[in-house]
C-alpha positions in Angstrom: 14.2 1.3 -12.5 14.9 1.4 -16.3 12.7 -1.2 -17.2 8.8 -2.1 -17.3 9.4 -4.4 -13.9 11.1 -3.4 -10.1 12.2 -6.0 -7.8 9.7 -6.3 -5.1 10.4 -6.5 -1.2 9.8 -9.8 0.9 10.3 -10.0 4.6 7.6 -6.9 4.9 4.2 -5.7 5.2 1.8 -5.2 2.4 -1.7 -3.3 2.6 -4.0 -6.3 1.1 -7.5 -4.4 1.3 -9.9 -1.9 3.1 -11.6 -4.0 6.1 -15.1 -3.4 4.6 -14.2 -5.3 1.4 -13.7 -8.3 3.7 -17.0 -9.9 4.5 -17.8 -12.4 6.5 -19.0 -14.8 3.9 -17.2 -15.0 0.8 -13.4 -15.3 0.2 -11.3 -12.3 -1.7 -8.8 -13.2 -3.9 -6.1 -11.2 -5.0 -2.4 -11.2 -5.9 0.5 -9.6 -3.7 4.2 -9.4 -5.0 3.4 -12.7 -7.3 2.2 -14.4 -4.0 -1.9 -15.9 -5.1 -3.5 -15.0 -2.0 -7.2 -16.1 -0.8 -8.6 -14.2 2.7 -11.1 -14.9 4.7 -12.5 -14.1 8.0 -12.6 -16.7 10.6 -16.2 -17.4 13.3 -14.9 -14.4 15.3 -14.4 -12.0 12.6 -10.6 -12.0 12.2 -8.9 -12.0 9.0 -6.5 -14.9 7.7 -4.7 -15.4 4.3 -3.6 -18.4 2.7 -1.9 -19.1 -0.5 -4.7 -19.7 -2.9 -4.7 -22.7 -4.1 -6.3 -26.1 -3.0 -3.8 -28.7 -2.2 -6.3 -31.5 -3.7 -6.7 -30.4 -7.2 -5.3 -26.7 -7.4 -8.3 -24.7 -7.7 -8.4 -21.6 -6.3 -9.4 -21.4 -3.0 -11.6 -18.0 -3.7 -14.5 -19.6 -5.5 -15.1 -21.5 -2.5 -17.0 -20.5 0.7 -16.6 -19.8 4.0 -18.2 -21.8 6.2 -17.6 -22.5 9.9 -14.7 -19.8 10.1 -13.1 -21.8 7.6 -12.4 -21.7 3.2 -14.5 -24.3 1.8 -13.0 -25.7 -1.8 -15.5 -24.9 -4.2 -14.5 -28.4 -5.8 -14.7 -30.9 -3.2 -15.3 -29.2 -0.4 -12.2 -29.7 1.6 -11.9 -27.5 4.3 -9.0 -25.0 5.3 -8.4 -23.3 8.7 -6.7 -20.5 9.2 -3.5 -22.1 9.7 -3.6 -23.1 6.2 -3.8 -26.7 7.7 -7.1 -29.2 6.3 -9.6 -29.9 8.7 -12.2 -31.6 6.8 -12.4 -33.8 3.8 -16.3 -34.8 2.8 -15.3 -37.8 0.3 -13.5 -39.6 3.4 -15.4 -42.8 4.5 -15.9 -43.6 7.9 -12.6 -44.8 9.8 -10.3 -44.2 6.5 -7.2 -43.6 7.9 -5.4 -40.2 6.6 -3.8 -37.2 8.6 -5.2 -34.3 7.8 -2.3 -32.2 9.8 -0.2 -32.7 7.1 -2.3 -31.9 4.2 -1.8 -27.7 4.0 -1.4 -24.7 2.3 0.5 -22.2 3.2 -0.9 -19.2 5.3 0.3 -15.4 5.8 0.4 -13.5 9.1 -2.4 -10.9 8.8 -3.2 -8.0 10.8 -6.3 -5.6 10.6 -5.7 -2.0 12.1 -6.8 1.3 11.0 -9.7 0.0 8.6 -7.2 -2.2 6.7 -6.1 -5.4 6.2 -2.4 -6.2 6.3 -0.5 -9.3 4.8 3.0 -10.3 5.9 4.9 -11.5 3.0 7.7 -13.8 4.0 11.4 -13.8 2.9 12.0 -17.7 2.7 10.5 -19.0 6.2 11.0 -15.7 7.6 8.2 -14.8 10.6 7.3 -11.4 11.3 9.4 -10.9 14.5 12.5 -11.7 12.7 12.1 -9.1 9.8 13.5 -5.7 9.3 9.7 -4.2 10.1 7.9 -6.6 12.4 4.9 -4.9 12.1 2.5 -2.5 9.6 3.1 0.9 9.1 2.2 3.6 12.2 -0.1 6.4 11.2 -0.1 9.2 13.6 -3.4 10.3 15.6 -5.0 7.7 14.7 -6.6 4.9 17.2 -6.2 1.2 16.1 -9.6 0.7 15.7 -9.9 4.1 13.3 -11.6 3.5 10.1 -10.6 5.4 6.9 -12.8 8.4 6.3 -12.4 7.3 2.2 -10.7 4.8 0.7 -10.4 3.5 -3.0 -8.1 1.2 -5.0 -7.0 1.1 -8.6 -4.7 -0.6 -10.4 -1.7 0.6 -11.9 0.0 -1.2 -15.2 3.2 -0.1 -14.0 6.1 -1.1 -11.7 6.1 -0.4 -8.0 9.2 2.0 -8.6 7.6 3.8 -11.1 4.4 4.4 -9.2 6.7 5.5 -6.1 8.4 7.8 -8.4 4.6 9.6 -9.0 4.3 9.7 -5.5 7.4 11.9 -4.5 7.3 13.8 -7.8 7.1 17.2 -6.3 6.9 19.1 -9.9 4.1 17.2 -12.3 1.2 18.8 -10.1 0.8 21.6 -12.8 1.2 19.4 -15.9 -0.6 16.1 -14.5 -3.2 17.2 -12.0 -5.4 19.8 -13.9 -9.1 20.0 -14.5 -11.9 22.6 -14.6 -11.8 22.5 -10.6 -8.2 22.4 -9.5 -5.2 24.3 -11.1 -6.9 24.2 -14.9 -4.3 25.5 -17.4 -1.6 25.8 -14.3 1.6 26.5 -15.6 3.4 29.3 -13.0 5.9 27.3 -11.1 6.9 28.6 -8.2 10.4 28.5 -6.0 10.4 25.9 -3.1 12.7 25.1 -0.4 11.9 21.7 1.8 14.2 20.4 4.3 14.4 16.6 4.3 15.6 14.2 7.1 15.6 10.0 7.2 13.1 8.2 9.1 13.5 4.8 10.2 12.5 2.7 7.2 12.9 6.1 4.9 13.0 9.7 4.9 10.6 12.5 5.3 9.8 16.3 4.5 10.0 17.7 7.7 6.8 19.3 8.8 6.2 23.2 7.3 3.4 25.6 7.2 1.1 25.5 4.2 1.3 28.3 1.5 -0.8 31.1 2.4 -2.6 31.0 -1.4 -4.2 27.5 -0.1 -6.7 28.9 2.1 -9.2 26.1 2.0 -6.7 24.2 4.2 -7.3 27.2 6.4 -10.9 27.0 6.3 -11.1 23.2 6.9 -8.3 22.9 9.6 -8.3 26.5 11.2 -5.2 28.5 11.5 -1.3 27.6 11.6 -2.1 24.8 9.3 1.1 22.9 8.6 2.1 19.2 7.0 4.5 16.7 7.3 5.2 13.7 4.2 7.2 10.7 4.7 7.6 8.0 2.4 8.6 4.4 4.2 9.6 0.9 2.6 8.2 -0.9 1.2 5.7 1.5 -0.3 4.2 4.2 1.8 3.3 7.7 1.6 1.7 9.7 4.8 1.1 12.8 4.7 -0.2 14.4 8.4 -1.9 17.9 7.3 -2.6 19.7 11.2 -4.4 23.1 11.8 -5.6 24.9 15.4 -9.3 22.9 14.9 -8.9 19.6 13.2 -6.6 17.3 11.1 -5.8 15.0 8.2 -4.0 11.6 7.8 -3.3 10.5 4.4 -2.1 7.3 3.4 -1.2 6.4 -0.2 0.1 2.7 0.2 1.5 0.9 -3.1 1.0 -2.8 -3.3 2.5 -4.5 -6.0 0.8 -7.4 -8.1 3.9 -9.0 -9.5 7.1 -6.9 -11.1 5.3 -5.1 -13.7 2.2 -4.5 -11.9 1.0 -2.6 -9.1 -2.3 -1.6 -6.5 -2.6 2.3 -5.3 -4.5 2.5 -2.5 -5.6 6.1 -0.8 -7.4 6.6 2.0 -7.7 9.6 4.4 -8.4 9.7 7.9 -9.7 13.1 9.6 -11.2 14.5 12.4 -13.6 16.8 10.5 -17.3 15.0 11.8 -19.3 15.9 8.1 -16.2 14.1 5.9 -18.3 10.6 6.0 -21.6 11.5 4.5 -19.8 13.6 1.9 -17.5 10.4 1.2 -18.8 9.9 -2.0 -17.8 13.0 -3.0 -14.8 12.9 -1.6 -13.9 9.4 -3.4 -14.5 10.9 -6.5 -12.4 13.6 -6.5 -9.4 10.8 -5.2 -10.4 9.0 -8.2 -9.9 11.3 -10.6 -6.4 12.3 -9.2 -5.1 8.8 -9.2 -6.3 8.3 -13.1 -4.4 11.3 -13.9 -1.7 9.4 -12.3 -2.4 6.3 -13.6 -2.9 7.7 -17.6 0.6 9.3 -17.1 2.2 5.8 -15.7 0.2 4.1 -19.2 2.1 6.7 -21.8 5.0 6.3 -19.9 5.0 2.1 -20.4 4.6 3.2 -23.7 7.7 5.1 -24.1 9.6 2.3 -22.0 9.0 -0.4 -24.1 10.1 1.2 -26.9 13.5 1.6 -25.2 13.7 5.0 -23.3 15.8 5.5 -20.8 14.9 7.1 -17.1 16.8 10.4 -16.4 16.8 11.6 -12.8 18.0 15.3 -12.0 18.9 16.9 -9.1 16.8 18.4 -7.4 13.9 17.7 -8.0 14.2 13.7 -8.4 16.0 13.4 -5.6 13.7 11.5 -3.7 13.5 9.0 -6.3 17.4 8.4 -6.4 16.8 8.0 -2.1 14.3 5.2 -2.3 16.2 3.5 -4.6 19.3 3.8 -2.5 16.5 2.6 0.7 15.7 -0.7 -2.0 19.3 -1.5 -2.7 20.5 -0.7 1.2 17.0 -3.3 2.8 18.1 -6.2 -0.1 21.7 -5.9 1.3 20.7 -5.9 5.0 19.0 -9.4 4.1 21.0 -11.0 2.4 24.0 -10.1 5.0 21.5 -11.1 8.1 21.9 -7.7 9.6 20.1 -5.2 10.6 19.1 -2.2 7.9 21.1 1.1 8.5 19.2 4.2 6.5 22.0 5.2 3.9 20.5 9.0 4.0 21.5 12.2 5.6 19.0 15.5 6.2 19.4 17.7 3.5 17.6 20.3 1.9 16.1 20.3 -1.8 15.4 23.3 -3.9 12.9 23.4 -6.9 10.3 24.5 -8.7 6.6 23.3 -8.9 
């Protein structure tokens, strides 16, 4: 939490990628909590992730193809299933002997649900149905099959604690997110009271009726428009915004590259019809909150390498003190082979933002 770098989670899942970025054609290749990772979809459309790297020579697996619901090596056109196991080898002459069962790399459970792709990343040989959360986050009201609304991506050159810390920062709104269109020159804080309580993997700001000033909430959503935000290890954010006519599911997922690096994804959900031709739109305005975010997080590396020190007050960065409590309590849990017990209690927090 001091530093420039956060331990990162294993044994959990990890938001890889918004489904469309997926074709069915060409590999993606990206890097998730250090792990080089290549995926691909297979001949009926399903996703699969393998560690990114040929077994033959190295190369990265994601300047290859996909061809026959498989990743072609770009070098020598070895072939990978989604197993991670090798099912073809060109160079081979006819009736060389070689098993090519046991020539492999290494492949990730994967799920795709809600318009995103999902990548298991192992503690040790740890499956799925042995870890703490055997499967992706739940996002409420939403169908499976649900595609995002809006979704957008942008890297971070900052630790996965210090982008959580942005995300449960209830008081730089005012100071941080300003422009000509949305609280330009804001500086009136105003007294809050929010009553907190844990959640399975984390806590949560139980749900409460939006302030009456916000009335585009009212006009978007109807009347008795209210919210609920939880925050969930390893790195989620939902916020569920309801009103009498329609409602809102937000999901702002943090994905770390390595220990000093991270990806912030946010993507909405909604039952308002007219959301997805104004998409665009909407994706811009995302954008330019999360670069407010983002040039914050850069001044702030700034200040960390030169030696500065994290203070956290009470109460308004509470929440950060609770998730790192949640880190320390989920790396205790596995390395005692037990199961994780939420350290936190409901209580209330009073500030002013």
């Amino acid at each position: 939490m001091q530093g420039l770098t956060a331990d990162i989670l294993k044994g959990c899942w990890y938001l890889a990628l918004e489904s469309g970025a997926l074709g069915p054609a060409k590999p993606v290749g990206l890097k998730i909590a250090g792990e080089p990772i290549v995926l691909a979809r297979g001949a009926d459309g399903t996703p699969f992730a393998l560690r990114d790297s040929c077994p033959h020579r190295g190369i990265p697996l994601h300047y290859g193809r996909v061809k026959e619901g498989t990743i072609e090596c770009c070098y020598h056109g070895w072939r990978f299933g989604a197993d991670g196991g090798c099912v073809e080898i060109p160079s081979l002459r006819e009736g060389q002997a070689m098993e090519l069962s046991r020539i492999r790399t290494p492949a990730f459970p994967t799920r795709e649900r809600y318009g995103c792709i999902w990548i298991y990343l192992p503690r040790g040989e740890e499956a799925p149905a042995e870890a703490l959360i055997p499967e992706p986050v739940g996002l409420p009201d939403l169908a499976a099959s649900e595609a995002p609304k809006s979704a957008i991506a942008m890297d971070f050159p900052c630790s996965s604690d210090h982008a959580a810390f942005g995300l449960m920062d209830p008081t730089h709104a005012a100071y941080v997110h300003t422009s000509w269109w949305f609280k330009k020159d804001a500086r009136k804080l105003r007294p809050k009271e929010k009553r907190f309580a844990p959640s399975p993997f984390g806590f949560r700001m139980e749900r409460h009726a939006i302030p009456p000033q916000n009335v585009i909430y009212r006009w978007l959503l109807g009347d008795n428009v209210t919210t609920e935000i939880g925050y969930q290890l390893p790195g989620y954010r939902i916020e569920h915004i309801r009103g009498d006519r329609h409602w809102v599911v937000g999901l702002t997922a943090i994905t770390p590259i390595d220990e000093g690096a991270t990806v912030v994804h946010q993507l909405f959900w909604t039952s308002l019809g007219w959301v997805r031709p104004a998409a665009p739109l909407v994706r811009h305005f995302t954008r330019v909150f999360l670069r407010q975010d983002r040039d914050v997080v850069v001044q702030q590396r700034e200040g960390l390498a030169g030696g500065a020190k994290v203070m956290l007050i009470n109460d308004a960065d509470t929440q950060a003190r609770w998730w790192m409590r949640l880190k320390h309590e989920w790396q205790v849990a596995q390395a005692e082979g037990r199961a994780f017990v939420n350290p936190l209690r409901p209580q209330i927090l009073r500030f002013r933002s």
